[in-house]
C-alpha positions as CSV (number, residue, x, y, z in Angstrom):
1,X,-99.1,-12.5,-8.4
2,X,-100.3,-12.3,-4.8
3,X,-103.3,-14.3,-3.4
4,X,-105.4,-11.4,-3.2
5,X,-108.2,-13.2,-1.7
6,X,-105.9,-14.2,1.4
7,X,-103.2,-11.6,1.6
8,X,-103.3,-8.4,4.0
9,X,-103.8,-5.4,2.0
10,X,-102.0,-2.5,3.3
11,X,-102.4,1.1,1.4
12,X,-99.6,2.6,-0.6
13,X,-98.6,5.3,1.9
14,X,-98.9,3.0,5.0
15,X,-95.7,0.6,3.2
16,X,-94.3,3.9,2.4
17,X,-94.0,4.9,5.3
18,X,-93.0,1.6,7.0
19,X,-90.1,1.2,4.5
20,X,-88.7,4.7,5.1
21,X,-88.8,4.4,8.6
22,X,-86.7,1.1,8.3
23,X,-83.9,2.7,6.4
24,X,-84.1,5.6,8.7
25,X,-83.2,3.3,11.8
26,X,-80.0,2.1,10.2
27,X,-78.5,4.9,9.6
28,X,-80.1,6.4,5.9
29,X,-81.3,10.0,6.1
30,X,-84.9,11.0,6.0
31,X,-85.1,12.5,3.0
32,X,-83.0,9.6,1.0
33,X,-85.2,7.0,2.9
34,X,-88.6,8.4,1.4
35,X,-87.0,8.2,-1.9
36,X,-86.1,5.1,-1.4
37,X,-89.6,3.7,-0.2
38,X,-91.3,5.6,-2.4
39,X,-89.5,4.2,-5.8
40,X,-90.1,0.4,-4.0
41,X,-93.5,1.2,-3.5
42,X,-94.2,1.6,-7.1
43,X,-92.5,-1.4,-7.6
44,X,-95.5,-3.4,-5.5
45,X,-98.3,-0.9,-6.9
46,X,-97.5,-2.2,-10.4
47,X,-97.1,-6.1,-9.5
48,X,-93.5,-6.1,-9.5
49,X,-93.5,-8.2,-6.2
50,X,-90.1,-9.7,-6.4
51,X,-88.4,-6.5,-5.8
52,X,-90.6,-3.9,-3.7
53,X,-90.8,-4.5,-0.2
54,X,-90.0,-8.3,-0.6
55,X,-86.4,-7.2,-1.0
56,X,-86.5,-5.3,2.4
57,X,-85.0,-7.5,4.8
58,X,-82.8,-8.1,2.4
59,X,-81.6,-4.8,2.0
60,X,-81.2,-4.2,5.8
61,X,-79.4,-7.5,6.0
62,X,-76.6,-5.8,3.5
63,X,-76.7,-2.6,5.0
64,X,-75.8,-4.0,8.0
65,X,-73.5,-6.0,7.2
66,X,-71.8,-3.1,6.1
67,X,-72.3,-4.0,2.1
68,X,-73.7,-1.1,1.4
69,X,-72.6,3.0,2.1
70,X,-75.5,4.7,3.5
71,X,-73.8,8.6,2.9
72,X,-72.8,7.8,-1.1
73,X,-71.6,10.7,-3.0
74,X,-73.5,10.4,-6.4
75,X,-71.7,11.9,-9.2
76,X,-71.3,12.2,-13.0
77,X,-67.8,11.3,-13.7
78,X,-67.4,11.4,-16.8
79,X,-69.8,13.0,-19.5
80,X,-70.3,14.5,-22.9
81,X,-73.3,16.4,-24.7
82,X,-75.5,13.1,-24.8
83,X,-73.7,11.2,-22.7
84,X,-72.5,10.8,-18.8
85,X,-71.2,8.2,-16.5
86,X,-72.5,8.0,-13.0
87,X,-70.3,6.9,-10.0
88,X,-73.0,5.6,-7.7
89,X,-70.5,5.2,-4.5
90,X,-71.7,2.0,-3.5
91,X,-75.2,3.8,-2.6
92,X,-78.6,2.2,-2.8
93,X,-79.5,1.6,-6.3
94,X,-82.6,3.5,-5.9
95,X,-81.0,6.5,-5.0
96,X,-78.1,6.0,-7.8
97,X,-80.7,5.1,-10.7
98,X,-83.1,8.1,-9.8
99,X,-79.7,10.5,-10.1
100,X,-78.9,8.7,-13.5
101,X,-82.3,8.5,-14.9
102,X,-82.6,12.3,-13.8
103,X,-79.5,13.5,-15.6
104,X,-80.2,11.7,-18.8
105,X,-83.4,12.9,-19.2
106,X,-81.9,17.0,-18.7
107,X,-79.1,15.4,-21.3
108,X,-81.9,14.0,-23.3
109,X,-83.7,17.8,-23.7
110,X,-80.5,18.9,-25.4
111,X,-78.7,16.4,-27.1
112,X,-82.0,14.7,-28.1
113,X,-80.7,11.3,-26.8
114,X,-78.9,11.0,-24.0
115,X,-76.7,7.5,-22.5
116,X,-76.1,7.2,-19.1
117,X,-74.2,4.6,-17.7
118,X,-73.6,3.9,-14.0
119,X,-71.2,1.8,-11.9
120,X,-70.5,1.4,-8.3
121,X,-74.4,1.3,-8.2
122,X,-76.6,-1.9,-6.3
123,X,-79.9,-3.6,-7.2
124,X,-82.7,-1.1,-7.9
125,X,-85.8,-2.7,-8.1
126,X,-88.1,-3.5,-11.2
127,X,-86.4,-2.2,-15.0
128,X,-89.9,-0.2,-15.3
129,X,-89.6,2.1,-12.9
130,X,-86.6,3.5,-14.7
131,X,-87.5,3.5,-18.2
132,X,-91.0,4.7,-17.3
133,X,-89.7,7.8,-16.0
134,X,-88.9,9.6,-19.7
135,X,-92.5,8.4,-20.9
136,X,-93.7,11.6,-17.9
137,X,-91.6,14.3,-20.0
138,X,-92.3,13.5,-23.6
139,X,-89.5,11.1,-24.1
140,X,-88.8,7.2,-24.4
141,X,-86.9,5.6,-21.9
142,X,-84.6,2.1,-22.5
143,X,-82.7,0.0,-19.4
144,X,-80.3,-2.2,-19.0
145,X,-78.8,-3.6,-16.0
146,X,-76.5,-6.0,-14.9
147,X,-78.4,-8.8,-12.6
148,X,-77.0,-9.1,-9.0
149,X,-76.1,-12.9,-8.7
150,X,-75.5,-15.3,-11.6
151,X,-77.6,-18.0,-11.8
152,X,-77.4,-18.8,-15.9
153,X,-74.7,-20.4,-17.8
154,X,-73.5,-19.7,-21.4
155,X,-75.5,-21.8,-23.8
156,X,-74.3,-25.4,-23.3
157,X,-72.1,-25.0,-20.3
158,X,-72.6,-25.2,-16.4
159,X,-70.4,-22.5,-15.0
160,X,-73.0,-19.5,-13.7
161,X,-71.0,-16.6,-15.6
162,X,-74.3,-14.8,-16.5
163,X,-77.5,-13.2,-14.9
164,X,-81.1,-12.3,-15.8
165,X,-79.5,-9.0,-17.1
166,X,-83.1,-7.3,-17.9
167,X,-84.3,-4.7,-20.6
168,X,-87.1,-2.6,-20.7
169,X,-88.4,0.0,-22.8
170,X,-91.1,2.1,-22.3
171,X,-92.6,4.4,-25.0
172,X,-95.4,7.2,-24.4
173,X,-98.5,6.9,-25.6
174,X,-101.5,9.8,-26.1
175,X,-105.2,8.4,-24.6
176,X,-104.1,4.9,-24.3
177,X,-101.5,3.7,-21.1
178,X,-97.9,3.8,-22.5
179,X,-96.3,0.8,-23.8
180,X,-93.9,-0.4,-21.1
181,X,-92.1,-3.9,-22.2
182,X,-90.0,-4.9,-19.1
183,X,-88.2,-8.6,-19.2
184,X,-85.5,-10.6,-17.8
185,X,-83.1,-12.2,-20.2
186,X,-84.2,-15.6,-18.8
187,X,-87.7,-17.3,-18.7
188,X,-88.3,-15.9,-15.3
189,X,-86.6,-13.4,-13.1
190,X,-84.6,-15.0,-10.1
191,X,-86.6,-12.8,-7.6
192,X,-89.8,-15.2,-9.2
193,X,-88.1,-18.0,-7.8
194,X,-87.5,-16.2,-4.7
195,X,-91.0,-15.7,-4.0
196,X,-92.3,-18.8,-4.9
197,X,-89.5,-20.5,-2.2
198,X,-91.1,-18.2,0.5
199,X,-94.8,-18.7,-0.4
200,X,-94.1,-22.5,-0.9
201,X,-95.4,-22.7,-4.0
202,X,-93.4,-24.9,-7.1
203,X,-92.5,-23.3,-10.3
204,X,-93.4,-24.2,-14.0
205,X,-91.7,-26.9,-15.8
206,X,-89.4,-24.2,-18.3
207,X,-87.8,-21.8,-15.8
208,X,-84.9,-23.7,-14.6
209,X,-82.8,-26.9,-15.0
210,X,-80.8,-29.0,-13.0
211,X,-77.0,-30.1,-13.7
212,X,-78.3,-33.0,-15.7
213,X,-80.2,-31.3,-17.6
214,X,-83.7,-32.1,-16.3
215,X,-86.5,-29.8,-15.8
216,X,-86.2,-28.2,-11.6
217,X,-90.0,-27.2,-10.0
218,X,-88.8,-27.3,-6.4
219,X,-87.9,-23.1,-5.5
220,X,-86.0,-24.2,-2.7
221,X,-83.5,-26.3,-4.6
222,X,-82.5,-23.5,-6.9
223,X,-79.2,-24.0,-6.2
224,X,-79.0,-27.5,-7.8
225,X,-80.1,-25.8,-11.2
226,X,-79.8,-22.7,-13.3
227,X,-82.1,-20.4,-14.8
228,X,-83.0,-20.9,-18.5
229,X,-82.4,-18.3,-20.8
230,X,-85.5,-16.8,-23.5
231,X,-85.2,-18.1,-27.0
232,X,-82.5,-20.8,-26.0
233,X,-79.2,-19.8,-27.1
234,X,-80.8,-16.2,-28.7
235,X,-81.8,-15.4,-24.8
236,X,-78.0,-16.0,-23.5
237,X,-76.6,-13.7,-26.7
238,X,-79.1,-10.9,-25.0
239,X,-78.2,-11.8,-21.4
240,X,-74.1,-11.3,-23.1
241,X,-74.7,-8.3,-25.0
242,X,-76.7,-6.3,-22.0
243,X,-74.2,-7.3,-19.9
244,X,-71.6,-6.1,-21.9
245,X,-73.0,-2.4,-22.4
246,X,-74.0,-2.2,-18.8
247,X,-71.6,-3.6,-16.8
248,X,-68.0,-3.8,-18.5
249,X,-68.8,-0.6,-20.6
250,X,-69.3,1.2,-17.1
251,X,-66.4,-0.6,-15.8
252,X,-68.9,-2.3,-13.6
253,X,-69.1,-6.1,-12.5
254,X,-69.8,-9.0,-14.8
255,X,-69.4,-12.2,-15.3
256,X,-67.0,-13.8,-13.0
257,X,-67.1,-10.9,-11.0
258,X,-70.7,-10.5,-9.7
259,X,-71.8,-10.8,-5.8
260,X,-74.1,-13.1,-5.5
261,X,-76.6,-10.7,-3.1
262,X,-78.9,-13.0,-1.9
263,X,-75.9,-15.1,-0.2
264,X,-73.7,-12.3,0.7
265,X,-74.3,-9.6,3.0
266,X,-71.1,-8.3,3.5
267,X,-69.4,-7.5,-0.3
268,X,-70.3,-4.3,-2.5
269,X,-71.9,-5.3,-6.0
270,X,-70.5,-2.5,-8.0
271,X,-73.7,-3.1,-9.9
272,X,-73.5,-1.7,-13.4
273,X,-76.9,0.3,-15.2
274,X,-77.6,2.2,-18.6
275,X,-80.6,4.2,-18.9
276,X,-81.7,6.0,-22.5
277,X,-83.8,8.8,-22.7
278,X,-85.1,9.8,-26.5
279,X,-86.6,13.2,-27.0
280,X,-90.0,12.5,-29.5
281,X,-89.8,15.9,-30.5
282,X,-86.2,15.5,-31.3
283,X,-87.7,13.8,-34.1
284,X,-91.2,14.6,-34.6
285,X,-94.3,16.5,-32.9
286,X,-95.0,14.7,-29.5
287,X,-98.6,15.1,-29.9
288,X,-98.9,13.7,-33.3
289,X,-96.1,10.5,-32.2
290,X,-98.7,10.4,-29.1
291,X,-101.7,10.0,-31.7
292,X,-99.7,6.9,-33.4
293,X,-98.8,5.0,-30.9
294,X,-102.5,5.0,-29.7
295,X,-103.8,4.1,-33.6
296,X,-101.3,1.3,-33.2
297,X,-102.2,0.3,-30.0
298,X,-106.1,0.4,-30.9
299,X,-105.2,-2.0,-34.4
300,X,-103.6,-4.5,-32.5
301,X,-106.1,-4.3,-29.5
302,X,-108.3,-5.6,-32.2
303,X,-106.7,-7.5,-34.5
304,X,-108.3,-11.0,-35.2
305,X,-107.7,-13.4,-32.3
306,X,-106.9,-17.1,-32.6
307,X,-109.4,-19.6,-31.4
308,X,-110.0,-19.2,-27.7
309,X,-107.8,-16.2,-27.2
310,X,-109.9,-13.4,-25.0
311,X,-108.4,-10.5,-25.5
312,X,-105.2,-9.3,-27.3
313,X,-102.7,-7.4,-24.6
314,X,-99.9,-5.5,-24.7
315,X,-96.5,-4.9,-22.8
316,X,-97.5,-2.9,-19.9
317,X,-101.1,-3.5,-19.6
318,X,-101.1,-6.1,-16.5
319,X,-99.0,-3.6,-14.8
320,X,-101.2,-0.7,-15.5
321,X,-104.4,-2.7,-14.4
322,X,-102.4,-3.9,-11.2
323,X,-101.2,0.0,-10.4
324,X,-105.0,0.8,-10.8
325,X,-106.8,-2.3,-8.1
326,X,-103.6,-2.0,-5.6
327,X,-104.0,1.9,-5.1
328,X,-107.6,1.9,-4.9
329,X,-107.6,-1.3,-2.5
330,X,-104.2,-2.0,-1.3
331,X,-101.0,-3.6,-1.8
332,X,-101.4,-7.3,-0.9
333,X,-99.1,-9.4,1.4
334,X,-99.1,-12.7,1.6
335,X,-98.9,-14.2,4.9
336,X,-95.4,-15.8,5.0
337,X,-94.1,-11.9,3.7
338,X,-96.0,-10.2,5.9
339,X,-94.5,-12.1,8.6
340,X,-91.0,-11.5,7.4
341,X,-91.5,-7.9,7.6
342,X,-93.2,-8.5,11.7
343,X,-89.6,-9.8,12.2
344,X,-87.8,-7.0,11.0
345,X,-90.3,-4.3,12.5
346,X,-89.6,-6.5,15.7
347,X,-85.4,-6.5,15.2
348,X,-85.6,-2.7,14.2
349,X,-87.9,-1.7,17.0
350,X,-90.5,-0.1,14.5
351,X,-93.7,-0.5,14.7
352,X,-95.0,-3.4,12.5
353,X,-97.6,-3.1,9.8
């Protein structure tokens, strides 16, 4: 996370409205442009700081550039009674994954599950934000996407034919927070490495290797290495599989095929997604699933703990704390981010945060 003690805090709505405002200038409509913001916004409220407004320039870079179309036409193209397949047009993922996630929970009330795959989409943001959004109507929510540049090989090789390609799940919960488990397929999300080039800071021995197989701390020679998938070889079986369902399912990029984002402003992704919505009360009473999952939460909450272990947590909680501090006190920037987005304020003629 952020150096809080160092970083400029700026409040939720303040980013908001600076993000929006950005898209607005080259050429997004108002109304898609809040929707936009507001989506990355959560993103940064809950700690996900390698892909709220951190990605900004980026996305104005491939806007520009003429990567992305700013007037999409987001439809369902093909669909069934707990099913659907969303052509995102080469629209902003935000926009494309907040249709999806929309039309498979309506799908979901019905059919009691509900698929929803998309193609022609781009990068979204955080996993979370998607499958969070069942959780708010009484249902469970699953993701899978296809990452947007390929920087892991298959286990034992060097060519880069796979991506972080992340899952999460997020499951509703009664008293207690819900569960939200969100992960890349490798150790750490590229966006991680991203931030840690731009702060300066090294990485941990264990998130990527170089060519010769040797251990790569130094961010800004990511491009030497790879990205080292969870589990070892179990990690690049997930990183397949998710790509599989999300991307060539969809008839979305994969493998070979991927845009590489962060060096290319100028190509459409056709980035693939899946998002599941499960109805509780398709299979029992919400309220009394709702009392479970906060008896199971409380039991493992406290459990017995291993010597020098504070505190047992689980998936979602440092997200939930994070969402909690950063609306009451502020999103932080850290300086070198903060003056990224002063240069872009400055080449967009907005006025900077």
């Amino acid at each position: 996370m952020a150096d809080t003690t160092t970083a400029l805090r700026v409040s939720a709505q303040r980013l908001e409205e600076f993000i929006a405002r950005a898209f607005q200038v080259v050429g997004i409509s108002a109304g898609e442009s809040k929707s936009i913001a507001e989506l990355m916004v959560r993103a940064d409220l809950q700690g996900s700081e390698g892909h709220g407004v951190f990605r900004l320039p980026q996305y104005i870079r491939r806007i520009r550039g003429g990567a992305v179309n700013i007037k999409p036409r987001i439809r369902v193209v093909r669909e069934a009674a707990g099913m659907a397949l969303v052509d995102g047009d080469n629209g902003m993922g935000h926009l494309v994954m907040r249709f999806a996630t929309e039309r498979a929970i309506e799908k979901a009330k019905a059919a009691g599950v509900a698929w929803v795959g998309v193609k022609w989409s781009n990068h979204a943001g955080p996993a979370s934000l998607y499958a969070g959004m069942p959780p708010e109507h009484g249902m469970a929510g699953l993701y899978l996407a296809v990452g947007n540049a390929n920087h892991l090989p298959p286990w034992g090789g060097l060519d880069m034919l796979l991506s972080t390609n992340p899952i999460a799940v997020a499951v509703p919960a009664g008293e207690e927070p819900p569960i939200v488990l969100d992960m890349a397929t490798t150790v750490a999300a590229y966006g991680k490495v991203k931030t840690k080039a731009q702060r300066g800071e090294m990485m941990p021995e264990g998130w990527m290797m170089d060519r010769d197989g040797r251990p790569l701390t130094d961010p800004k020679r990511a491009n030497d290495g790879f990205l080292l998938p969870i589990g070892g070889y179990k990690g690049y079986g997930l990183a397949l599989i998710f790509g599989l369902l999300a991307g060539t399912l969809n008839g979305a990029a994969m493998g070979k095929d991927v845009v590489d984002f962060n060096a290319d402003d100028v190509t459409p992704t056709n980035t693939g997604h899946v998002i599941v919505a499960i109805d509780v009360e398709a299979f029992q009473p919400l309220a009394e699933f709702k009392r479970n999952v906060d008896t199971l939460i409380r039991d493992i909450r406290s459990s017995k703990r291993l010597p020098g272990v504070d505190r047992i947590r689980l998936p979602g909680e440092g997200s939930h704390a994070a969402r909690a501090d950063r609306a009451k006190n502020g999103i932080p920037l850290p300086a070198p981010l903060a003056a990224a987005l002063g240069q872009l304020a400055a080449d967009l003629h907005i006025a900077p945060l």
